[in-house]
Every structure is written in C-alpha cells, then in structure tokens.
C-alpha positions as CSV (number, residue, x, y, z in Angstrom):
1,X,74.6,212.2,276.7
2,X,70.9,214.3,277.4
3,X,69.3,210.8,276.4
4,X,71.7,208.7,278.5
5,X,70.9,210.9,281.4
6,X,67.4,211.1,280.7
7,X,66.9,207.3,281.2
8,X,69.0,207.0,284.2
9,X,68.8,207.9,288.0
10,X,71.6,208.8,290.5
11,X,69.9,205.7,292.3
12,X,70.9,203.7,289.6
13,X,74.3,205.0,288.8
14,X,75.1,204.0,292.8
15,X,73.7,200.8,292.8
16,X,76.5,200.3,290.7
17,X,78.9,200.9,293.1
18,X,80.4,197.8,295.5
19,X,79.2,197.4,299.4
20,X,82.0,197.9,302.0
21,X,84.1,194.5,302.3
22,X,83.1,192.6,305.0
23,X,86.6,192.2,306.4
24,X,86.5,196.0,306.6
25,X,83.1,196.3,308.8
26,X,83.3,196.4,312.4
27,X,79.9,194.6,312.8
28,X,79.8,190.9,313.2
29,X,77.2,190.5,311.1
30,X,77.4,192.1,307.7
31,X,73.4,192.1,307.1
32,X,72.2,195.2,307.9
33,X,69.2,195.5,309.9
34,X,68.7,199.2,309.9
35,X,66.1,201.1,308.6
36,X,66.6,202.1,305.4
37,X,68.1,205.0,304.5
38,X,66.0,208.2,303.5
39,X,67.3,209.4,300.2
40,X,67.3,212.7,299.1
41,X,65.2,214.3,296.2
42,X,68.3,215.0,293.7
43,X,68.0,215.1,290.0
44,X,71.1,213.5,287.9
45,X,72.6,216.5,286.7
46,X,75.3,216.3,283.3
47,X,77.6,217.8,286.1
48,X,76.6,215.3,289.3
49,X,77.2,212.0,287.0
50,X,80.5,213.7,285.4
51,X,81.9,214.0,288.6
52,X,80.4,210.8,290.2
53,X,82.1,208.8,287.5
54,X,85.5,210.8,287.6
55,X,85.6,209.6,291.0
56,X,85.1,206.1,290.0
57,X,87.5,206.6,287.5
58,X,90.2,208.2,289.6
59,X,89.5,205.1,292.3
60,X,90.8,202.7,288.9
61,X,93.9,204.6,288.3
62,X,95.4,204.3,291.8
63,X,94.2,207.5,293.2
64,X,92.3,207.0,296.0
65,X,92.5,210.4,297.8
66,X,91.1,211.7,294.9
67,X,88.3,209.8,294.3
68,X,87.5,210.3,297.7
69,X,87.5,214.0,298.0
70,X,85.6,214.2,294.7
71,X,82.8,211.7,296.3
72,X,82.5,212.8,299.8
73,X,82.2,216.9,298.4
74,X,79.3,215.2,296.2
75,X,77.7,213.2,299.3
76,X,77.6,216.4,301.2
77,X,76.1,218.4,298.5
78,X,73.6,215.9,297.9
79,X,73.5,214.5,301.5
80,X,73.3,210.8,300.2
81,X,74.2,208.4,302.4
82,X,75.4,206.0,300.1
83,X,78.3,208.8,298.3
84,X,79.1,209.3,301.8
85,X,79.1,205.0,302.3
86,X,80.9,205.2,299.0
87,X,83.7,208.2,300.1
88,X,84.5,206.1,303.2
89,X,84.9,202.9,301.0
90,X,87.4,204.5,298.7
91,X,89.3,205.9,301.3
92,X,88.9,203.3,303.4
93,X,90.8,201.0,299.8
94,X,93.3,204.3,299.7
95,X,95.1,203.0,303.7
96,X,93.9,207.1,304.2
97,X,92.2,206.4,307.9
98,X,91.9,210.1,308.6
99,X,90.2,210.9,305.2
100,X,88.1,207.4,306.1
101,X,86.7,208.8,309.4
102,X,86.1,211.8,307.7
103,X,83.6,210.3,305.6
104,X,82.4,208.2,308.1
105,X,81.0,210.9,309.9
106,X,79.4,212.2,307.1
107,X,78.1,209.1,306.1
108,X,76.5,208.6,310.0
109,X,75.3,213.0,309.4
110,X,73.5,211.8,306.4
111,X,72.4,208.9,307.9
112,X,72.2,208.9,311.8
113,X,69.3,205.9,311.9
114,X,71.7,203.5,310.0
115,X,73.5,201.2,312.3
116,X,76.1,200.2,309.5
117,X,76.9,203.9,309.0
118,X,77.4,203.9,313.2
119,X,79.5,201.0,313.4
120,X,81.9,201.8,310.7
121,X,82.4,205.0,312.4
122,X,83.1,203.7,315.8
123,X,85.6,201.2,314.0
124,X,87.6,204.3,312.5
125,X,87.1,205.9,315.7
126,X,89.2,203.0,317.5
127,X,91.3,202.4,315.0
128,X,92.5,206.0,314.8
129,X,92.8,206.7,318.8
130,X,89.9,209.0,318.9
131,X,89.2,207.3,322.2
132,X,86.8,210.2,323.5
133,X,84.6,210.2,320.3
134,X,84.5,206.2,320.2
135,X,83.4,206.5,324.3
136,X,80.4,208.7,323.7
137,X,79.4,206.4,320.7
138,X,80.0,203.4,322.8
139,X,78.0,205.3,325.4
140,X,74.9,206.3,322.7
141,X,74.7,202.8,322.2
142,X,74.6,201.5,325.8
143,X,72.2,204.2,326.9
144,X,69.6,203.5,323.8
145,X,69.4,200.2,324.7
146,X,66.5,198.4,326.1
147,X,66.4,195.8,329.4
148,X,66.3,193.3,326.4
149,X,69.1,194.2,323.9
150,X,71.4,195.7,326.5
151,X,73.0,192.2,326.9
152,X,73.8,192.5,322.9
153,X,75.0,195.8,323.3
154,X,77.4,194.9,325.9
155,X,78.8,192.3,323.9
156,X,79.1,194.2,320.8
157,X,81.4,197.6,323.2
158,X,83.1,194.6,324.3
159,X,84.2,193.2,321.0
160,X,84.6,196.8,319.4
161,X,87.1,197.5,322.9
162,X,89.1,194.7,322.5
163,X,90.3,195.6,318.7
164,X,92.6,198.4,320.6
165,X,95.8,197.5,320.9
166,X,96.5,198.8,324.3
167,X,94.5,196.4,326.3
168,X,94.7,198.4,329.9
169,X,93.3,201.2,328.0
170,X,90.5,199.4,326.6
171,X,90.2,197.6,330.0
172,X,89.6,201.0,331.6
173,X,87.4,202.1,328.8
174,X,85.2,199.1,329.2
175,X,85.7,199.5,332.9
176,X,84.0,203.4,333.1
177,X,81.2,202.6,329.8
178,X,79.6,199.5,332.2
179,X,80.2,201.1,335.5
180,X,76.2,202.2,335.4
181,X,75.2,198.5,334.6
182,X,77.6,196.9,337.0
183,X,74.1,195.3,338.8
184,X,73.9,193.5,335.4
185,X,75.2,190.1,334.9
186,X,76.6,190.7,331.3
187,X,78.4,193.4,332.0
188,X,80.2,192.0,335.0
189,X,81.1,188.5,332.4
190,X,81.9,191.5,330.0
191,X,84.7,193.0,332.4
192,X,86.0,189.5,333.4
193,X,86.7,188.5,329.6
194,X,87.9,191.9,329.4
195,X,90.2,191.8,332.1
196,X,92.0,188.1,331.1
197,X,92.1,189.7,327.5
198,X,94.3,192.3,329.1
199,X,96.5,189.2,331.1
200,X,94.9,190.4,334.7
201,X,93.7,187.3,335.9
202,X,93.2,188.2,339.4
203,X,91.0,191.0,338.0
204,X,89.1,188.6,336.0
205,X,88.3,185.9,338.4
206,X,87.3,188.8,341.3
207,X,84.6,190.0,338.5
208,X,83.4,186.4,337.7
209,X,83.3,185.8,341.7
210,X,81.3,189.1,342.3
211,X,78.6,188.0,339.7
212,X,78.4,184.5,340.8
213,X,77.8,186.0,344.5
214,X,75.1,188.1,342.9
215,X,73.3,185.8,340.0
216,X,74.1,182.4,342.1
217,X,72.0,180.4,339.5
218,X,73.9,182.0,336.4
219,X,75.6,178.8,334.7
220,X,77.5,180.8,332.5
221,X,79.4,182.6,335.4
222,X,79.6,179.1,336.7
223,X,81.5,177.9,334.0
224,X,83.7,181.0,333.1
225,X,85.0,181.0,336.8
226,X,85.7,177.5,336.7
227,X,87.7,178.3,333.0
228,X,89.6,181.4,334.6
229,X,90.5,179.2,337.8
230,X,94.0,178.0,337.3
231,X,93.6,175.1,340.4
232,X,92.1,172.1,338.8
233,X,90.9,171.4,341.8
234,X,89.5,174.2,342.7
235,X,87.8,174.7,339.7
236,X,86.1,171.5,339.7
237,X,84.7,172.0,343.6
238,X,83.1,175.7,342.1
239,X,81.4,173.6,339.4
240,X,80.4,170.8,342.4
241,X,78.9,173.7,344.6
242,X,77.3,174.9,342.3
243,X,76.0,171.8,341.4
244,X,74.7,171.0,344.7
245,X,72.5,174.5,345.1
246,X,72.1,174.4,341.0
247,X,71.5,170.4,340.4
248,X,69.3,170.9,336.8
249,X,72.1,172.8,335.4
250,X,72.8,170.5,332.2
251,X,75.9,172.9,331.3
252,X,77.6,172.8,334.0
253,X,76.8,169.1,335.1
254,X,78.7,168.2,331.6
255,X,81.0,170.6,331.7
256,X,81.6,169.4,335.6
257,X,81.4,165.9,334.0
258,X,84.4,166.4,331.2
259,X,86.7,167.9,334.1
260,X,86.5,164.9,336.4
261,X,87.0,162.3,333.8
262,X,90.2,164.5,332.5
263,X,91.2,164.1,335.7
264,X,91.1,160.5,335.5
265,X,87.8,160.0,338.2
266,X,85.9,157.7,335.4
267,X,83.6,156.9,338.0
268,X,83.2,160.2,339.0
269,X,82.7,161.2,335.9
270,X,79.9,158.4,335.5
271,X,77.7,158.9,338.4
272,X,77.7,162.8,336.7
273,X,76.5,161.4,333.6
274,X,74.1,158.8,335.7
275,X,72.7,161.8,337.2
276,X,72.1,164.3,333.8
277,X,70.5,160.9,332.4
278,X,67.8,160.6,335.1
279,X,66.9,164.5,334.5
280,X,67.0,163.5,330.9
281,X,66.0,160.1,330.2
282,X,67.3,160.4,326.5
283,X,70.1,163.0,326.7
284,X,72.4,161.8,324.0
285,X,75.6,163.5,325.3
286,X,74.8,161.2,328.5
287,X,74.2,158.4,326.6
288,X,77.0,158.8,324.2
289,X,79.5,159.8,327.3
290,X,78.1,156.7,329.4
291,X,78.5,154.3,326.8
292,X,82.4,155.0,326.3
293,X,82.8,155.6,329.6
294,X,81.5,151.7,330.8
295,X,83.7,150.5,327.4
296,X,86.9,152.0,328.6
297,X,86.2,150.2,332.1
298,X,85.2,147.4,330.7
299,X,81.9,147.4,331.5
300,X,80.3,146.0,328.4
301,X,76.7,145.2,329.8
302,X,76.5,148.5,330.4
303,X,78.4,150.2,327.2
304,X,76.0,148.3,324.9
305,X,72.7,149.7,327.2
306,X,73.6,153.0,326.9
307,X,75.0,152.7,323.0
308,X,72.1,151.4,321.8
309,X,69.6,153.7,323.4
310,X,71.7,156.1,321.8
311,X,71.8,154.7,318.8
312,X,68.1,154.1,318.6
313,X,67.1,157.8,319.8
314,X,68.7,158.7,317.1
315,X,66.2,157.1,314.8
316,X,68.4,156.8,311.5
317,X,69.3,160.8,311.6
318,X,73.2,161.5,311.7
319,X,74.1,163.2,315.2
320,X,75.8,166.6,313.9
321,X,77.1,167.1,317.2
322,X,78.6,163.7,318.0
323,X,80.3,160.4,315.7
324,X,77.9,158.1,316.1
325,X,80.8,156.0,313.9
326,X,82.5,155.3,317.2
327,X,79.5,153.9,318.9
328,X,78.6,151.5,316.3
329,X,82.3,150.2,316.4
330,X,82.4,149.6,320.2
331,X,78.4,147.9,319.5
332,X,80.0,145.9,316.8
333,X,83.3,144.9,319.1
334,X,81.1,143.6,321.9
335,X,78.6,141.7,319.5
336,X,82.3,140.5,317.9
337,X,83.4,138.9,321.4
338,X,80.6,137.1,322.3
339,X,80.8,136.0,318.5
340,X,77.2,137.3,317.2
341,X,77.8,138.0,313.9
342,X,74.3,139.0,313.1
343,X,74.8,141.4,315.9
344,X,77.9,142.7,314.8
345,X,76.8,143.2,311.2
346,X,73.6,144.9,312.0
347,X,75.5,147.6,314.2
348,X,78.6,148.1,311.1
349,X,75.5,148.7,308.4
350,X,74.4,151.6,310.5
351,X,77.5,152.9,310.2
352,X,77.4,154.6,306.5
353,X,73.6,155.7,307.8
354,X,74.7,157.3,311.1
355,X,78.1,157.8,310.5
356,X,79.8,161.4,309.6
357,X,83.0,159.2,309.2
358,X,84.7,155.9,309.6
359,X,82.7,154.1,306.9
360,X,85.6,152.6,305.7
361,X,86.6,150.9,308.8
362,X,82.8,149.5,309.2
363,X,83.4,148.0,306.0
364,X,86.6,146.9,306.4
365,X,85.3,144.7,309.6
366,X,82.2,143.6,307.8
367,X,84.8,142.1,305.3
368,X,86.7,140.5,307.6
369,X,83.8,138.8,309.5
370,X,82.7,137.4,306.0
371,X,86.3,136.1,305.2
372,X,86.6,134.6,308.9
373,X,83.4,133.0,308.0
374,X,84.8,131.3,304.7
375,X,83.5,133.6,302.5
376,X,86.9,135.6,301.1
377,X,85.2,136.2,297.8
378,X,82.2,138.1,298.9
379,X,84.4,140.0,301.4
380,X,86.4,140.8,298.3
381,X,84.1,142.0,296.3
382,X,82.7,144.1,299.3
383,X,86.2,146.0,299.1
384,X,86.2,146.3,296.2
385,X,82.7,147.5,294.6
386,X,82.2,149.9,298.3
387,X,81.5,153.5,297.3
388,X,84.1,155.7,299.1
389,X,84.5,159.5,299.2
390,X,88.0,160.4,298.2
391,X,91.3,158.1,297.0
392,X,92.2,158.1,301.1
393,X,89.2,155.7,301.9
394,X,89.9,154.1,298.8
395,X,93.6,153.4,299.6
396,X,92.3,152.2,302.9
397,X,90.0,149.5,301.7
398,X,92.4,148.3,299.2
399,X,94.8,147.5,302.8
400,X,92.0,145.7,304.0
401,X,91.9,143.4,301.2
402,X,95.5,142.8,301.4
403,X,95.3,142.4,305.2
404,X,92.5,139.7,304.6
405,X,95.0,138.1,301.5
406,X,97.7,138.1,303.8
407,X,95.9,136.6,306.9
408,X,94.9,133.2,304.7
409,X,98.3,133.0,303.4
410,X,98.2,134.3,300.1
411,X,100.9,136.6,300.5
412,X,101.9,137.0,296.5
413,X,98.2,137.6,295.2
414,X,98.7,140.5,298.4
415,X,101.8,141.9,297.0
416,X,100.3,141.8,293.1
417,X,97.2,143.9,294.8
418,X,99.5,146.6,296.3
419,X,102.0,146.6,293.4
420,X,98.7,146.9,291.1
421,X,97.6,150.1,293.7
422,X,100.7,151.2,293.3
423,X,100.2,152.1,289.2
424,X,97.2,154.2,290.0
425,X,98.1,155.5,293.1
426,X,101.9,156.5,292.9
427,X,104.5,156.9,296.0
428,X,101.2,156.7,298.3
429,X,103.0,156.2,301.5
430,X,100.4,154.1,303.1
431,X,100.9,151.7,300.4
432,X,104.3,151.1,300.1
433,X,104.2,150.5,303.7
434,X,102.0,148.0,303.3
435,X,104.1,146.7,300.6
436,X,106.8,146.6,303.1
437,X,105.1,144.5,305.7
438,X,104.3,142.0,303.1
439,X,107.2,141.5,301.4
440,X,109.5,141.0,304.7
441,X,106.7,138.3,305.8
442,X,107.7,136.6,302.3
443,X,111.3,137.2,302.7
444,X,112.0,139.6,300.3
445,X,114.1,141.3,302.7
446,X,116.4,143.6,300.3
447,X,112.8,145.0,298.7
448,X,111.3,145.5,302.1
449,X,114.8,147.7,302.9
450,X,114.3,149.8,299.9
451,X,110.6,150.1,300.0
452,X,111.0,151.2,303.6
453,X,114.1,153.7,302.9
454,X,111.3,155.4,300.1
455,X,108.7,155.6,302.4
456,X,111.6,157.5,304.8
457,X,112.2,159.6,302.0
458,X,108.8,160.8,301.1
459,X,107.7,161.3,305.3
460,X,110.6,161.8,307.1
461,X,108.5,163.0,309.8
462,X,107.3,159.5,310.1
463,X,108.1,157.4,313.0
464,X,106.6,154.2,311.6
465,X,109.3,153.4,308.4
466,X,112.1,153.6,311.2
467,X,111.0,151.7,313.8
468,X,110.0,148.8,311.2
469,X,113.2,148.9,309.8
470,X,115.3,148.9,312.9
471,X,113.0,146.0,314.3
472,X,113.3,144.2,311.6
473,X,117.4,144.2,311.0
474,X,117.1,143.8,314.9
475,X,115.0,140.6,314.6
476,X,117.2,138.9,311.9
477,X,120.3,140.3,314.6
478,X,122.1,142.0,311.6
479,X,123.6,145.7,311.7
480,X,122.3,146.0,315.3
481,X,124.0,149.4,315.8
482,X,121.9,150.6,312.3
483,X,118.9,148.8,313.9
484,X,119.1,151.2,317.1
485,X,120.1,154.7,315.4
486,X,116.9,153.7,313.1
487,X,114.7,152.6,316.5
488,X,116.4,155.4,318.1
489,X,115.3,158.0,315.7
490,X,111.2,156.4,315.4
491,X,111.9,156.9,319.6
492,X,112.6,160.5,319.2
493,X,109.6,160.9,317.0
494,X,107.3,159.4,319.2
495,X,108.7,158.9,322.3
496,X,105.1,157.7,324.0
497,X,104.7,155.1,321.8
498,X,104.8,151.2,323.6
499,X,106.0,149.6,320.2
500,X,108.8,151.6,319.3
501,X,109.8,151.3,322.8
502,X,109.5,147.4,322.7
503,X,111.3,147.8,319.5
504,X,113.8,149.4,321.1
505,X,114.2,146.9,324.3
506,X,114.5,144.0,321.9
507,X,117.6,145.9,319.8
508,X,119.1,146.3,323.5
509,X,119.0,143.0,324.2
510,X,120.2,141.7,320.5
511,X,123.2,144.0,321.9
512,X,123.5,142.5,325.1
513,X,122.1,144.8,327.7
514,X,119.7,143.0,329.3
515,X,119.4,145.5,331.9
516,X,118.5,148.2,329.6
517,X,116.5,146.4,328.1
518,X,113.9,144.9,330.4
519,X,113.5,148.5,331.1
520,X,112.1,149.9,328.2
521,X,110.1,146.5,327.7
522,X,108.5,146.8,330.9
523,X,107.6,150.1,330.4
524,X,106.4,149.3,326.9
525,X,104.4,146.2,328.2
526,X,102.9,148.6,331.1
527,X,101.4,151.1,328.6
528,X,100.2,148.4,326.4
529,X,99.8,144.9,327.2
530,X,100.3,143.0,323.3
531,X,100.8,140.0,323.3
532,X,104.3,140.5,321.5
533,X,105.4,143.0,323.7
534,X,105.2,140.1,326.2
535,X,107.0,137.4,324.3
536,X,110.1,139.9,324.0
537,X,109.8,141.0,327.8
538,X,109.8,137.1,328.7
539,X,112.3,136.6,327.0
540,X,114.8,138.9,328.6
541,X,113.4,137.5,331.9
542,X,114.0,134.1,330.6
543,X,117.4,134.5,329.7
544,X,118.0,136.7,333.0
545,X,117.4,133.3,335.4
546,X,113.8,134.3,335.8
547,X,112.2,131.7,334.1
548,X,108.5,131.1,336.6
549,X,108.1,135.1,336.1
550,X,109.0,134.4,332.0
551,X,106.5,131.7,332.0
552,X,103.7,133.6,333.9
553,X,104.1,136.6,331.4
554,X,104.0,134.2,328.5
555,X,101.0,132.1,329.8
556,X,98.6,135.7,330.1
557,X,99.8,136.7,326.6
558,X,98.5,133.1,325.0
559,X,95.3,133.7,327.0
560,X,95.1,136.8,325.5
561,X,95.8,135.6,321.9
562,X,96.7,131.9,321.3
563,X,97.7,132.2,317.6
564,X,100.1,135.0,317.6
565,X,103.3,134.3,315.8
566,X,105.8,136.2,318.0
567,X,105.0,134.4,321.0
568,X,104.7,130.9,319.3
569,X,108.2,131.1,318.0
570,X,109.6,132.2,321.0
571,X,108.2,129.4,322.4
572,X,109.4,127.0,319.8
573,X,113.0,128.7,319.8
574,X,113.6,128.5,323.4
575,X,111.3,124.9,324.0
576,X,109.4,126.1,326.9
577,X,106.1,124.6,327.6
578,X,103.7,126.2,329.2
C-alpha cells in the first residue's frame, strides 16, 4: 500500500471521480468558464485515500448519506473544491436536498471564484425554498455585472426564477432583484416573460408597452408585444407602427409579413416582402416568401423571377434554414406547363443538390416526363437504380413506377411490381394501397375488398382505406348503406377533406337524396375544383332538371383536364354533348 500511495496523488485519485450530470446543473451551459480552481497543498495520506475510497464505496452499496458525510468532512479538512463538488454530487444521487445544499456551500467556501460551484448552489437554494439565500446570490450576481454582461445575467435570474414552482413568488422575486435596472431594456422584456409565465397577461403586456415607449427602436420589444397581444389586429397595427418609424427592421418586417399573409392579405403580405427585398436585394427569405407567394396567386412570371434568383443566390449550397425542394418543384411545374422539358429537368436535378428533402418526388417527375416522352424504359430504370435514403423513399419510387405502368395500360406488369414489393417489404401500408387501386381498375374487385379491409386493419386511424372502399361499393351502387358507414367513418376522420366529401355526396345520391347530396358536392367542389368532383356535382344537377348549369360545370372541368375518365364516362353514360 506505502508504494501504491507513493506513486499516486489525491489529484489523481479525484480525477477519477464523475462530473455532476448535466441534467442536474442549473447552468445552461455545462462548460465551465470559470477560473480554475486553486487546490490546496495536501499530501495523500494512508488515512485520506482510505476514507476517500470508503466513500466511493459506500456511494456503490446504496448509501448515499454516507458517502456524503464521509466526503464533505474530507473536503472541509482539506478544503478541496472538488471533494466538496464530489459531497454535493453524492448527495445530490442520494434525493438528500438538505445534505446537497450543505455541500454546496462548501463547495462555493472552497471555491467562491468558480461559477459552477455558484450556480449549483443557487439551484439547491431554489429548489429547497431558501428564497432569501437564493435573492442575495441572485443579487451578487446582478450587482457584479458589467454594462455588457448584465443583459446575460438577467437572463440567466430569469431562468433560475422561473424553476420555482410558485410563479407569483418568483414573479415578485424577479420583480424586487430588477427593480434597480428597470431603465434597462432586458430587464423590463425579463419581467414581461416573467409575468405571462405567471398567467398575468395584463402585467405582461403593460411591461412590454413601457419598454417600447422607452427603447422605441428595440425590435425585440416590438415583436414580443405583438406575441403577447391577444387582438390579431391589433397586434399586426403595433408591428405596422413600428414599421413606419422603424422601416429597416428586417425582424419585424417578416415577422409583420407572416402575420398578414396568415391573415389571408397575400398582397399585403407581398408588398412587405417587395419592400424587405429592395433593402436587401438578395434576401432569401424575401425571395423564397415572394416566390410562393406569386405561385399561390397565380402569378407565375413572377414566382419563377423570384425562385430562380433564389435558387441561383444560393450557388449550389443547401439553404439550412429553408427547403429549397419546394422551389425547384413550383420552377419545375411552370417549366412543365408551358411544356419546356429542358426547363423542367434542369430545375428537378437541382433538387438532390439543393434539396434537404423531397428527392424522391424530383425523381419521380423526371420519370414521368421521360415516360410521357416515349421513353418508359429509361424512366424505369431511373426508379429503379435512384439512390434513396431509407425503405420510405424507396417504397415511394417503386409507386411511381407502378403509377407510370398503370398510366400506359399495363396494369398486370403494375400489380406483379407491387406484389413483388410486397415480398420484401411486408404489410407496408402504402403498398397494399397501391395494390388496391390497381387491382379495382382491373376488376379484381373481391382482392381490392380484402386488400383494402388489411390496410384498415393495420391503420385504423387512416381515413384513406375507407373512403376508397365506400366510393368504390358506391360507384358499382352495391351495399350503399355499407358504402356510407365506410365514407361516413373516412368523414369523421378527416372531416376537411373535399374527396371524402364528394365521396360522400355521390353515396347520397346512389341513395336517392339528391338534396343532400348536391350539398356536400358543392362544398366539396368549392374547396377543390377536380375535375371529378365536377362530373359527380353535374351529375346531380343534371338529373335535378338543371341541365345548362350541369353542362357549364362539365364544360370547365374538360378545359381543365380533357382526358379524365370520371368525366368522360359520365358523359358517355348520360349522352350529353358538350
């Protein structure tokens, strides 16, 4: 043992010892910046390691208070800060808070210059109601603060406050620690948080007002006021004022921005992104935000201006902030429908560059623009050999190639590519789905019914097997009542959604309610205009005597999409011409 001891130090024998857990430290950031600790000149004595390790050994057989009375008397023997780190630890591990702040404070003794050693102490200090003790700490730390770091030091009384339970008393805590700082900005934002933390509102928004009044250029107060005000409207005319007195404030000009086009002001919402983009000439978010913004109106000229300079800012680097994916895919829709393939293909390669996701849809439509082009093998071969990330893009790309399979007719070379899916890729919902779909196009309406019914089974949560289902027995008008408890249930699911609603209007009117059922078709056709919506809600009209308003509804939806099979065998069924 004299050898042993010989070779090692007391230094060593502690460095064996684990840190405090994170989860247990107070402070946000678990690197300690504080100067390091002066250690005492103590020799290892055949006595001080004895009882060091029966400590150690006492924390491994359950007893915690006693390996934390045995290390805490040896810290303050040896006035170590890390026995007294080490004391608090194990009783920290024991659930013994009294014997924890014990050591705590010995530990900050030991140690007054270590800011670890301070906060775990104010921690225990909250967490066992020693209010007064935790004030004056809270206080040491406010007062020993410089014009630069008080702003950190408010935040950090603020987060320490808000761990007690009793929110009006930490409200009040917080309250009388910042009353000589009020004149500061951070501490009134401080109090405001503090006071909606506590469910005061009123409290919160009078704080927010007060600092506004006094920093008038602060954008954060800005936008926390407009957060805390309930009134929409009212919040978005604080954001406007300041706007007008403020109008380089990029923060709140976005943040003004988002608010009106939630509020359904596109254009609005527009001339506030027009107006960032003339500050900034490439702002992304502007660019990004414009370019959706002229796609949802419409405005292509305008969405593929501002896509593409965003696109090309970007010069090849992903945006980490924003999906560039979506931007190609608009870029690559307008190209489509003006029918520039090279266009459209040179935007959907970017996407697996630029892209942090959807680079299985890019390919997917680069495989469909090579099989509308005659070229089905290639396309193939595309889905096939494309290098995906996980078996969900890979499930994906395989639907693709059944959808393409499926579009030229080749329905049983579809269903042998599912079925062979299938053998790797067992009960994948998505799949049999797919399988589904295919099969009732060929007619194989008993394997559709049980392929659906499995896909029910394994997501019952799904809206999409029941509404196909009911449609479909509501189509062939068998088991109508079945069809609408099915449709009925997909409803209940998602009641939003305009095809299980159209689905539901066409099992109404297989059951005779044509009332009822030009309802829900109306409403269906209102939140989405497809083309088959239309053939079912001209139908009702048709066979309700309104056959010029059944014909105008028909004639828009051939505009929209000649070819589509719903509306050419209505056609056919009832002999209109159009």
């Amino acid at each position: 043992m004299k050898n042993f001891s010989a070779i090692l130090t007391l230094s060593a024998l502690i460095a064996l010892a684990s840190p405090l857990r994170a989860a247990e430290s107070p402070s946000d950031n678990s690197t300690d910046h504080s100067p390091v600790d002066v250690l005492p000149a103590v020799g290892l004595s055949e006595e001080l390691m004895f009882r060091y390790l029966s400590a150690e050994i006492s924390l491994q057989r359950g007893n915690a208070f006693a390996a934390y009375a045995t290390m805490l008397s040896i810290a303050r023997s040896t006035h170590d800060p890390r026995l007294a780190r080490r004391a608090t630890e194990m009783a920290m591990s024991g659930s013994l808070p009294t014997e924890a702040l014990k050591a705590a404070r010995v530990w900050h003794e030991v140690a007054p210059q270590s800011e670890e050693a301070a906060q775990v102490l104010l921690s225990l200090q909250l967490q066992s109601s020693h209010i007064d003790e935790a004030k004056q700490s809270l206080a040491k730390i406010l007062s020993g603060s410089t014009p630069s770091t008080l702003p950190l030091a408010i935040g950090n009384v603020q987060r320490q406050l808000a761990r007690i339970p009793d929110r009006a008393r930490a409200a009040t805590l917080l309250k009388e620690l910042l009353e000589p700082y009020r004149d500061v900005l951070d501490a009134r934002l401080a109090l405001a948080q503090m006071a909606m933390v506590s469910g005061d509102r009123t409290l919160a928004k009078k704080e927010v007002s007060d600092a506004l009044n006094k920093f008038p250029s602060s954008e954060i107060a800005a936008l926390m006021l407009a957060q805390i005000t309930e009134d929409k409207a009212e919040a978005a005319k604080t954001l406007s004022d300041f706007l007008k007195k403020n109008p380089k404030a990029r923060e709140v000009r976005l943040a003004y921005s988002r608010m009106l086009f939630e509020q359904g002001k596109i254009a609005d919402a527009k001339k506030e992104f027009q107006a960032l983009l003339q500050q900034t000439p490439n702002d992304a978010t502007a660019l990004y935000a414009l370019g959706l913004l002229s796609a949802q109106a419409n405005d292509t000229a305008d969405a593929e201006k501002y896509l593409s300079a965003y696109i090309n800012n970007l010069k090849g680097q992903p945006d980490r902030e924003r999906d560039a994916t979506q931007a190609l895919m608009v870029l690559a829709q307008i190209a489509e429908d003006r029918n520039d393939d090279a266009g459209t293909l040179k935007w959907l390669e970017l996407v697996p560059e630029l892209g942090q996701s959807g680079a299985s849809n890019a390919i997917i439509k680069r495989a469909q623009l090579q099989s509308k082009n005659g070229k089905l093998d290639e396309a193939r071969k595309l889905l096939s050999e494309a290098d995906v990330n996980n078996d969900d893009e890979r499930v994906k790309l395989i639907i693709g190639e059944c959808q393409l399979l499926r579009d030229v007719g080749k329905l049983v070379e579809a269903i042998q590519l599912i079925e062979d899916a299938l053998e790797l890729y067992k009960d994948n919902v998505d799949l049999l789905y797919e399988l589904s779909m295919l099969v009732e196009k060929n007619q194989q309406f008993d394997l559709m019914e049980s392929t659906l019914r499995k896909v029910i089974q394994l997501a019952p949560d799904s809206p999409h097997a029941y509404n196909a289902l009911g449609y479909s027995l509501a189509d062939r008008n068998v088991r109508l009542q079945e069809a609408h408890d099915l449709i009925k249930k997909a409803l209940s699911l998602a009641p939003e959604d305009p095809f299980i609603m159209d689905s539901m209007g066409w099992v109404e009117f297989r059951l005779g309610r044509l009332e009822r059922a030009e309802e829900l078709l109306r409403r269906a056709f209102a939140a989405r205009g497809d083309p088959e919506i239309a053939a079912h809600l001209g139908e009702v009209l048709w066979m309700r005597g309104r056959e010029e308003e059944a014909k105008k509804l028909w004639r828009r939806a051939g505009g929209e999409d000649p070819k589509n099979d719903t509306l050419k065998s209505t056609l056919k069924r009832l002999q209109v011409k159009l």
